[in-house]
C-alpha positions as CSV (number, residue, x, y, z in Angstrom):
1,X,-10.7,-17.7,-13.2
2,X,-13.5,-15.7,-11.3
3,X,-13.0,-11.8,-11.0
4,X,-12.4,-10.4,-7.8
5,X,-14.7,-10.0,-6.0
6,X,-17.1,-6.4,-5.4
7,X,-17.1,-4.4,-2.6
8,X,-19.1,-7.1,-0.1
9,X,-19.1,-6.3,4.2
10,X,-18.6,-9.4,6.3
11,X,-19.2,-9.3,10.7
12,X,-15.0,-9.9,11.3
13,X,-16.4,-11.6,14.8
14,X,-13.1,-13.0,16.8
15,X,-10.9,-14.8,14.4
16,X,-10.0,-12.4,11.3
17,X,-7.3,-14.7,9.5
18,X,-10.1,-17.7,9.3
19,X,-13.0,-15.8,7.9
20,X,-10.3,-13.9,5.3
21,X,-8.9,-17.3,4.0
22,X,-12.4,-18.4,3.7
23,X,-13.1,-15.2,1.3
24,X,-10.2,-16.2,-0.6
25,X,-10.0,-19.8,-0.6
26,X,-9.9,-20.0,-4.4
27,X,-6.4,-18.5,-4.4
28,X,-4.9,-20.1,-1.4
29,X,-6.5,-23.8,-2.9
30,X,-4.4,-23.6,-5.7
31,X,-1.2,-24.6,-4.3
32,X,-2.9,-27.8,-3.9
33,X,-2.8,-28.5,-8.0
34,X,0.9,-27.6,-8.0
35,X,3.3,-24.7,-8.4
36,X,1.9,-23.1,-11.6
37,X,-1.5,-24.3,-12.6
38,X,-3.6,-22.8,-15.4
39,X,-6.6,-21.0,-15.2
40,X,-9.1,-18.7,-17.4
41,X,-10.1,-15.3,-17.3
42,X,-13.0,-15.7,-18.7
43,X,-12.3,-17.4,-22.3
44,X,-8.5,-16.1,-21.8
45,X,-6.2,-18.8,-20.2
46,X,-3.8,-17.4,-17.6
47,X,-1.1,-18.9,-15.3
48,X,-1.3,-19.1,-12.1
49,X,2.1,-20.1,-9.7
50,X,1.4,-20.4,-6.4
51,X,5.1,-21.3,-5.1
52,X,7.5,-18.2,-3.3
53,X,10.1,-20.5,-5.9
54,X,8.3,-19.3,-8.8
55,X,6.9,-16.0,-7.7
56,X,10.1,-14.9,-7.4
57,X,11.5,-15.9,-10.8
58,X,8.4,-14.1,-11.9
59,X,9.2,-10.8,-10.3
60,X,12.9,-11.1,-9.4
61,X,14.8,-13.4,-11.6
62,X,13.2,-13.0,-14.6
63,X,11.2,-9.9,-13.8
64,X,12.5,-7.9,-17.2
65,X,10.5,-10.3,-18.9
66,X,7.2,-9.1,-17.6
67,X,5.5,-6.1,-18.3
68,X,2.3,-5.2,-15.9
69,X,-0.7,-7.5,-16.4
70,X,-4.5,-7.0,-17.8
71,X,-5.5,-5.9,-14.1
72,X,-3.9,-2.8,-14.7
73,X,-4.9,-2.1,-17.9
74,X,-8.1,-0.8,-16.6
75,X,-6.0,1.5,-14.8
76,X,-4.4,3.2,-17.3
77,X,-7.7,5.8,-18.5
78,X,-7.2,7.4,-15.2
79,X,-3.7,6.7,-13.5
80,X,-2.4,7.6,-17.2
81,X,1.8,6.5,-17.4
82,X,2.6,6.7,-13.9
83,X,5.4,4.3,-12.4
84,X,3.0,1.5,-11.5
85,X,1.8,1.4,-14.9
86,X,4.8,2.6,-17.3
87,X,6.9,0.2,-18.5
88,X,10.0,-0.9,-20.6
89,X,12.9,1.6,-21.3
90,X,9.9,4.4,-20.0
91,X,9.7,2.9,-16.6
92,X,13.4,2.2,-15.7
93,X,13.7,6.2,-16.8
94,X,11.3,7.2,-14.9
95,X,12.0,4.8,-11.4
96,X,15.7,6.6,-11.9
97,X,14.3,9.7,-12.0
98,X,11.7,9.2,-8.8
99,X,14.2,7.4,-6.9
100,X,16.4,10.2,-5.3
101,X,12.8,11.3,-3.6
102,X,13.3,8.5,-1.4
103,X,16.6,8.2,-0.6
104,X,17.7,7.5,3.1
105,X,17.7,12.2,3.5
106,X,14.7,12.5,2.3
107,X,12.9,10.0,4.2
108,X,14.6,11.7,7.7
109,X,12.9,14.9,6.0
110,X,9.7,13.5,5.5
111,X,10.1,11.6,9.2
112,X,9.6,14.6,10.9
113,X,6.0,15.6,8.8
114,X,4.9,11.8,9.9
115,X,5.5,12.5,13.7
116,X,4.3,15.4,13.4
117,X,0.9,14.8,11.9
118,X,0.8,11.2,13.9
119,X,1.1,13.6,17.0
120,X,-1.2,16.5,15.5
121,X,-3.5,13.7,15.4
122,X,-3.6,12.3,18.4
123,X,-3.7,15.4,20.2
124,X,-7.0,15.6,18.6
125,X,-8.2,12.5,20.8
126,X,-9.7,12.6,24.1
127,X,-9.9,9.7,26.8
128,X,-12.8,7.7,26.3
129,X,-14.0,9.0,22.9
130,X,-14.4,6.3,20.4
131,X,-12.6,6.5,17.4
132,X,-13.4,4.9,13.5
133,X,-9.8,4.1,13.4
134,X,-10.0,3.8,9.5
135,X,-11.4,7.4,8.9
136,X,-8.0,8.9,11.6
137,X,-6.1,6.7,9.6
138,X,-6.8,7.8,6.3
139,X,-6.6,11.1,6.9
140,X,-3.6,10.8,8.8
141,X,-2.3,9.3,5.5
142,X,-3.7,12.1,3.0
143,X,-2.0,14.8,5.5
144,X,1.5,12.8,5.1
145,X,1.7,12.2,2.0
146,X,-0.2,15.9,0.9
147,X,2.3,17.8,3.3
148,X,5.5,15.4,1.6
149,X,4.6,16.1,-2.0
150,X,3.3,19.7,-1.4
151,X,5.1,22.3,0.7
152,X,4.3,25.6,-1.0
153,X,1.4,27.6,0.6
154,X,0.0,26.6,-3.1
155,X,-0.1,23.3,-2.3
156,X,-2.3,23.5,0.7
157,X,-4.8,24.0,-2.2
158,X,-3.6,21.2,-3.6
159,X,-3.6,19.3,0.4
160,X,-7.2,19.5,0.4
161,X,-8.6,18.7,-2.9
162,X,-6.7,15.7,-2.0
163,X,-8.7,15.4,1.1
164,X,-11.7,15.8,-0.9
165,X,-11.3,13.6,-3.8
166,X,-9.0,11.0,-3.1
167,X,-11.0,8.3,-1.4
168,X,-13.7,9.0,-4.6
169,X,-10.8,8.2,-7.3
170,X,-9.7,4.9,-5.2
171,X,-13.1,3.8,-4.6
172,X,-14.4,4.2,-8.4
173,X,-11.1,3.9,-9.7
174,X,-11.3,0.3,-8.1
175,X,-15.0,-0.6,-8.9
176,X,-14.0,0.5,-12.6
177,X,-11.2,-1.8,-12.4
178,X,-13.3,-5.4,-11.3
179,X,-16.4,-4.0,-13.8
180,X,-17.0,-4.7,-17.9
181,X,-15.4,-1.6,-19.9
182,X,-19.1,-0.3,-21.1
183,X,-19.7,0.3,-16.8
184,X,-17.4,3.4,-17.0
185,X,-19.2,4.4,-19.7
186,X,-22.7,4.8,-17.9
187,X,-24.9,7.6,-17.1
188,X,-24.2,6.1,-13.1
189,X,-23.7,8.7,-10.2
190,X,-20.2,6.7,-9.1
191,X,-18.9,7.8,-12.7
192,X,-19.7,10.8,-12.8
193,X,-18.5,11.3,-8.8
194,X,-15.0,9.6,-10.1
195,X,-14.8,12.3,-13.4
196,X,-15.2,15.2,-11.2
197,X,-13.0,14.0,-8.8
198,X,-10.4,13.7,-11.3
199,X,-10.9,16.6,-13.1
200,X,-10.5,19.1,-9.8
201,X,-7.4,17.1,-8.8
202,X,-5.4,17.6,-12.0
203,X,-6.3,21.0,-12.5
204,X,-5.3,22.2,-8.6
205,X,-2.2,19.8,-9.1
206,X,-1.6,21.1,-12.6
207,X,-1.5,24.7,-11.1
208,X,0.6,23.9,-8.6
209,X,3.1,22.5,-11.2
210,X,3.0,25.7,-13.2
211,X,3.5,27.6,-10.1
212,X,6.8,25.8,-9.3
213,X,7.7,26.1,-13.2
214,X,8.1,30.0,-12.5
215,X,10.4,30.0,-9.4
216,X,12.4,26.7,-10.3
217,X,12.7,26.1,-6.5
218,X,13.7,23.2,-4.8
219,X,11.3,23.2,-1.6
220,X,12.6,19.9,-0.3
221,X,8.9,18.3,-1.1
222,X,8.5,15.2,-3.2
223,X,7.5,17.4,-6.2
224,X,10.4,19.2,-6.2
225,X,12.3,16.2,-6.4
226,X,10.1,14.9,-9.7
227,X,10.3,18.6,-11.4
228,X,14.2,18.8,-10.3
229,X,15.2,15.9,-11.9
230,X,17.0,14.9,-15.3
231,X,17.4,12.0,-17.3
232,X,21.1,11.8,-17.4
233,X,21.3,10.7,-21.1
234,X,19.3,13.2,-22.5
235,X,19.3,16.3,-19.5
236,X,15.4,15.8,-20.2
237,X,13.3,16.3,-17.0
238,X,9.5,15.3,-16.6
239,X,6.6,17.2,-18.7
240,X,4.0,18.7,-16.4
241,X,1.5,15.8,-17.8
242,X,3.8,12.9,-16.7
243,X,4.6,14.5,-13.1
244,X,1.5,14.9,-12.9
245,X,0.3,11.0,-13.7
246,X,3.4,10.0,-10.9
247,X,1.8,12.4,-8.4
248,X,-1.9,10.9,-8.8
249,X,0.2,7.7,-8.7
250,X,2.2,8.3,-5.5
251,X,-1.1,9.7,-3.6
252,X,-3.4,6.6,-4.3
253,X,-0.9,3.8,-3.8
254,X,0.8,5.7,-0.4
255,X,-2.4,6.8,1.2
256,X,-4.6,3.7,0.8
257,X,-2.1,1.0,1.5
258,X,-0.9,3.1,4.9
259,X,-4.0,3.8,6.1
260,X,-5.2,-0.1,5.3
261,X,-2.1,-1.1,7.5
262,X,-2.5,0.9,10.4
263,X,-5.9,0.6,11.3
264,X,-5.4,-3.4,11.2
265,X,-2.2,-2.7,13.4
266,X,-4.4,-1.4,16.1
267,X,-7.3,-3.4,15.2
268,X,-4.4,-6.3,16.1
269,X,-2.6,-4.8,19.2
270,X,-6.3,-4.3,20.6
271,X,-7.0,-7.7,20.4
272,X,-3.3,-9.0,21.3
273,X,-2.9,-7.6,25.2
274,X,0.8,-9.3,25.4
275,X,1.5,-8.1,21.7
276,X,0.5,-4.6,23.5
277,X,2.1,-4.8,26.5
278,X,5.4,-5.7,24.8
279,X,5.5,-2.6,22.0
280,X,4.5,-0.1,25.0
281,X,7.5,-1.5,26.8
282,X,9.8,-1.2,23.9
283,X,8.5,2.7,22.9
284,X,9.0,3.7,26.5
285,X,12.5,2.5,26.6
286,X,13.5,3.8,22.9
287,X,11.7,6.9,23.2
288,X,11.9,7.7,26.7
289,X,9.1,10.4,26.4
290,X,10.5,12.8,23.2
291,X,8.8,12.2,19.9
292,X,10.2,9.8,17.5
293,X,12.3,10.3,14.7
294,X,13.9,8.1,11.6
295,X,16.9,7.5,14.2
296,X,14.8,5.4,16.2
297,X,13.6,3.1,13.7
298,X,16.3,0.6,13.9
299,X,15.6,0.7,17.7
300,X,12.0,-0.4,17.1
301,X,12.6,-3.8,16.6
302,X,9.6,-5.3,18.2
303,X,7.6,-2.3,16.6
304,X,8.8,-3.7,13.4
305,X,8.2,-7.2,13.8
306,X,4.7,-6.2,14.5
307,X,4.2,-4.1,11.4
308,X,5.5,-6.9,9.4
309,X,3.1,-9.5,11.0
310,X,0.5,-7.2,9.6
311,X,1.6,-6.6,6.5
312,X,1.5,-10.3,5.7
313,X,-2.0,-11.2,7.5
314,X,-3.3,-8.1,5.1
315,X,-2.0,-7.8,1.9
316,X,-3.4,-7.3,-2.1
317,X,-5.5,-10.4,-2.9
318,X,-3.4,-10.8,-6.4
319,X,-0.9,-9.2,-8.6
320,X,-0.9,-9.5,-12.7
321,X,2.0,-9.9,-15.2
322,X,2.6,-10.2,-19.1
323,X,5.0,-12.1,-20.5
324,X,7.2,-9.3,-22.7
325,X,9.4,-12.7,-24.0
326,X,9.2,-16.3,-23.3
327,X,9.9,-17.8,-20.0
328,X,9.7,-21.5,-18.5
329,X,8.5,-21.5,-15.5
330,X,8.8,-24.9,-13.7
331,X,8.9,-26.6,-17.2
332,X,6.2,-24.5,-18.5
333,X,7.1,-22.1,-21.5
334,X,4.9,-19.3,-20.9
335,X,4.5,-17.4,-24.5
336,X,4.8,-13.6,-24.7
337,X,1.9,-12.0,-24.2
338,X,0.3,-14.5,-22.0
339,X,-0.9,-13.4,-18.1
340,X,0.6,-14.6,-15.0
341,X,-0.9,-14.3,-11.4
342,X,0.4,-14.8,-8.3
343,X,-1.7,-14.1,-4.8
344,X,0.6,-12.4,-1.9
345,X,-2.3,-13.3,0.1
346,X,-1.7,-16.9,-1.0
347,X,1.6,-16.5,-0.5
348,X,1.5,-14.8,2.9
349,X,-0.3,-17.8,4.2
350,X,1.5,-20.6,2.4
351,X,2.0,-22.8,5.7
352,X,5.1,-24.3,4.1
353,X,6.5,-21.0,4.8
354,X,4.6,-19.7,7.5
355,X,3.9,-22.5,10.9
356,X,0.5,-21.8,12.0
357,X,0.0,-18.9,9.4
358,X,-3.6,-18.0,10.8
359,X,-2.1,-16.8,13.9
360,X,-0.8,-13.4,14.7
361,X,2.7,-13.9,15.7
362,X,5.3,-10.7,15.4
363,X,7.9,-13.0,16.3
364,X,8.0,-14.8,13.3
365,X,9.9,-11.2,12.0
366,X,12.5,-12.0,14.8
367,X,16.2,-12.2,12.9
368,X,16.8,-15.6,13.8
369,X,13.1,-16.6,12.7
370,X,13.0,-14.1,9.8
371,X,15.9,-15.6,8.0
372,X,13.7,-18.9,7.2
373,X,11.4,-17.3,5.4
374,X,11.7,-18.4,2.0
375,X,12.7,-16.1,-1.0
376,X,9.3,-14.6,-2.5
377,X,6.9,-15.9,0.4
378,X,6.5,-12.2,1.7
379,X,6.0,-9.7,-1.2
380,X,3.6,-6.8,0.6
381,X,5.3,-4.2,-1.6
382,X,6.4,-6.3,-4.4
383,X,9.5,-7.6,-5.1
384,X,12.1,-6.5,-8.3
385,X,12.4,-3.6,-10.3
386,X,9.3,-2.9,-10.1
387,X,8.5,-3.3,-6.0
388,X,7.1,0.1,-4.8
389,X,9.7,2.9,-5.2
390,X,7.8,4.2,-1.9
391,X,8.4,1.1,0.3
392,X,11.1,2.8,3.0
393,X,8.9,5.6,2.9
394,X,5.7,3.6,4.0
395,X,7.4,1.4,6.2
396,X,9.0,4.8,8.2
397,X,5.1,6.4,8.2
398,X,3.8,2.9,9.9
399,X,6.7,2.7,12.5
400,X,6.1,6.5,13.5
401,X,2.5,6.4,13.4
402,X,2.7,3.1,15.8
403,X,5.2,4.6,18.0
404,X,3.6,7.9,18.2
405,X,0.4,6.6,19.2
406,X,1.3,4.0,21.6
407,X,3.5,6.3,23.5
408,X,0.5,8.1,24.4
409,X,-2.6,6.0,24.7
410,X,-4.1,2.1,24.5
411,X,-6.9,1.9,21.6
412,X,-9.5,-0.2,23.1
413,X,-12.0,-2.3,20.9
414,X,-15.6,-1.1,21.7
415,X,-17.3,-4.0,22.9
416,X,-20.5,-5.4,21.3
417,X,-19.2,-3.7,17.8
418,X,-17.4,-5.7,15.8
419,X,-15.4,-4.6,12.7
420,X,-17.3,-4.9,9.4
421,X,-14.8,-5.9,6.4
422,X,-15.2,-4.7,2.7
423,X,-13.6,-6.6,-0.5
424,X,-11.9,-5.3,-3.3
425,X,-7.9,-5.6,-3.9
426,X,-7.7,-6.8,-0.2
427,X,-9.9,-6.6,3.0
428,X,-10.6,-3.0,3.8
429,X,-12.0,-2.4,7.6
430,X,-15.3,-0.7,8.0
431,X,-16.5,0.8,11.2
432,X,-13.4,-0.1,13.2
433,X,-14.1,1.6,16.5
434,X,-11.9,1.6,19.4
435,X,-11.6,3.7,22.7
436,X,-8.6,5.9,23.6
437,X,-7.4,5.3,26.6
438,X,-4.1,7.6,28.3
439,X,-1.3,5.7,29.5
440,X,0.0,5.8,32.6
């Protein structure tokens, strides 16, 4: 099987969901061999299943008998034993003890930080000033998540050596990931950018943890939560060298994929004037003027279904397992040790699941439409024990940002300036400029 693909830039002129299918036809072709088919990475054979049937045996049914896959192997040097990479007895301790930071309080706590910095932000904007959508959006994201895991005046430290670094460790961290081991070992200015970056945020991080070590109080952040809590076999808590692999961990998987998701939200509603028209409608009545909060989430239906139409069109090109214990899938005993993929983008687009799954279509996420979808056909955060602990969190920071925003102004494409689209894990925009425009 080919690696993914390097950071390339494609013209995304008019239809987006055509020239991304294109990029990875290899994936989506498979179905066309049947449900699992085998492939090579390199000289190593790998199976592939290309079914929502078997994707979710893979993560669901028979999920404890995966572990993660070589993908995130490459990972490991920098990410260290984090969540996303942990796994056995270690993970399910450490998902129990991360959990309570997302329960349904803290994510009303954390609510109020997302309106807030959605509103900071566009505050910031003035009528007929273009905007590179990505760039508000990320840091939109790294002032979210910063301001949820750090609330001590400390931590604003901490806030903007994020601010500084972060894009450099997911960037490198990435290109380290699709390149030969002996790469990250070069004299090359990327490696030695992606060191330095690394090295600043664990020791302003690792301060900050010392810091809270002294005064033992809870500050309501997300760290708290990770320093606060105790394994309740052994009353053992984290060591200041695992919290700090699960905060690197949180910051790089809940600022990229955010800020990835909104700006193709508004890159969608800008092209999608009924789309538009029909989310303004729905803020204005739900919100009638004040900002939003968590409470209004379940009143953003429309909002919703729109989030989740863009959540499928832009998702992670592939995921990696390996098998911990034999499985048979679809007849197929797969032996431990051996890799399995599966493409959510493959998936998302799978028209057996999805009719016309080019198009942009929030309705599909309707109830009575939404129930169809088959089991493992949509999978943007994963799917088992091991689907994103932060996925209410992320899905809460879209819908606020979305309602925040189009309570206030239209975002405009600029004309003549298409979007630009890089490759890595998924299709990043570049230069995605749009006009602010006041409503009403």
């Amino acid at each position: 099987m080919p690696v993914p693909v390097g950071p390339g830039r494609w013209p995304l002129l008019g239809h987006t969901t055509a020239m991304l299918r294109h990029r990875f036809k290899f994936t989506s072709g498979l179905r066309e061999h049947g449900e699992i088919v085998r492939v090579f990475l390199g000289p190593v054979p790998a199976y592939f299943v290309t079914s929502p049937r078997l994707a979710h045996q893979v993560l669901v049914t028979d999920g404890a008998s995966f572990g993660k896959g070589a993908m995130f192997d490459k990972f490991r040097p920098y990410l260290g034993n984090g969540l996303v990479l942990s796994g056995g007895a270690f993970h399910r301790r450490q998902r129990r003890l991360i959990q309570p930071a997302f329960h349904r309080d803290r994510i009303a706590r954390y609510a109020e930080t997302m309106a807030r910095a959605a509103s900071d932000l566009t505050g910031s904007w003035r009528a007929g000033q273009d905007r590179v959508v990505e760039e508000d959006m990320q840091a939109l994201a790294v002032t979210v998540v910063g301001e949820a895991l750090f609330s001590t005046e400390i931590g604003r430290r901490a806030i903007e050596e994020v601010r500084r670094s972060i894009f450099v460790v997911i960037k490198q961290g990435m290109i380290r990931a699709l390149s030969p081991n002996f790469v990250e070992k070069l004299p090359l200015p990327g490696n030695r950018e992606f060191d330095e970056a690394i090295g600043r945020m664990r020791a302003v991080v690792l301060e900050v943890i010392e810091n809270w070590r002294a005064d033992g109080v809870d500050h309501g952040d997300l760290l708290s939560t990770l320093l606060l809590a105790r394994d309740e076999n052994a009353d053992t808590g984290m060591t200041d060298e695992q919290a700090f692999d699960e905060v690197l961990t949180l910051l790089t998987a809940g600022i990229e994929t955010t800020a990835l998701a909104l700006s193709w939200i508004f890159h969608e509603i800008g092209r999608h004037p009924e789309v538009e028209r029909r989310l303004h409608a729905e803020v204005d009545e739900v919100l009638a003027g004040r900002p939003v909060t968590v409470d209004d989430l379940p009143r953003l239906t429309y909002t919703m279904c729109v989030v989740n139409e863009v959540l499928r069109m832009y998702p992670i090109w592939i995921l990696m397992r390996r098998a911990v214990a034999p499985v048979v899938l679809d007849g197929v005993t797969i032996a431990p040790g051996a890799e399995v993929i599966l493409s959510p983008h493959a998936l998302h687009f799978d028209p057996g699941s999805f009719a016309e799954p080019d198009r942009f279509d929030p309705d599909r996420w309707l109830p009575e439409r939404a129930e169809d979808v088959p089991r493992g056909a949509f999978i943007p955060f994963g799917a088992g024990t091991r689907q994103c602990v932060g996925n209410t969190f992320a899905q809460a920071e879209i819908a606020i940002t979305v309602a925040t925003v189009a309570a206030r102004w239209r975002l405009v494409p600029v004309a003549d300036k298409p979007v630009r689209v890089k490759f890595t894990s998924a299709a990043y925009p570049d230069g995605l400029l749009m006009t602010p425009i006041p409503r009403g």
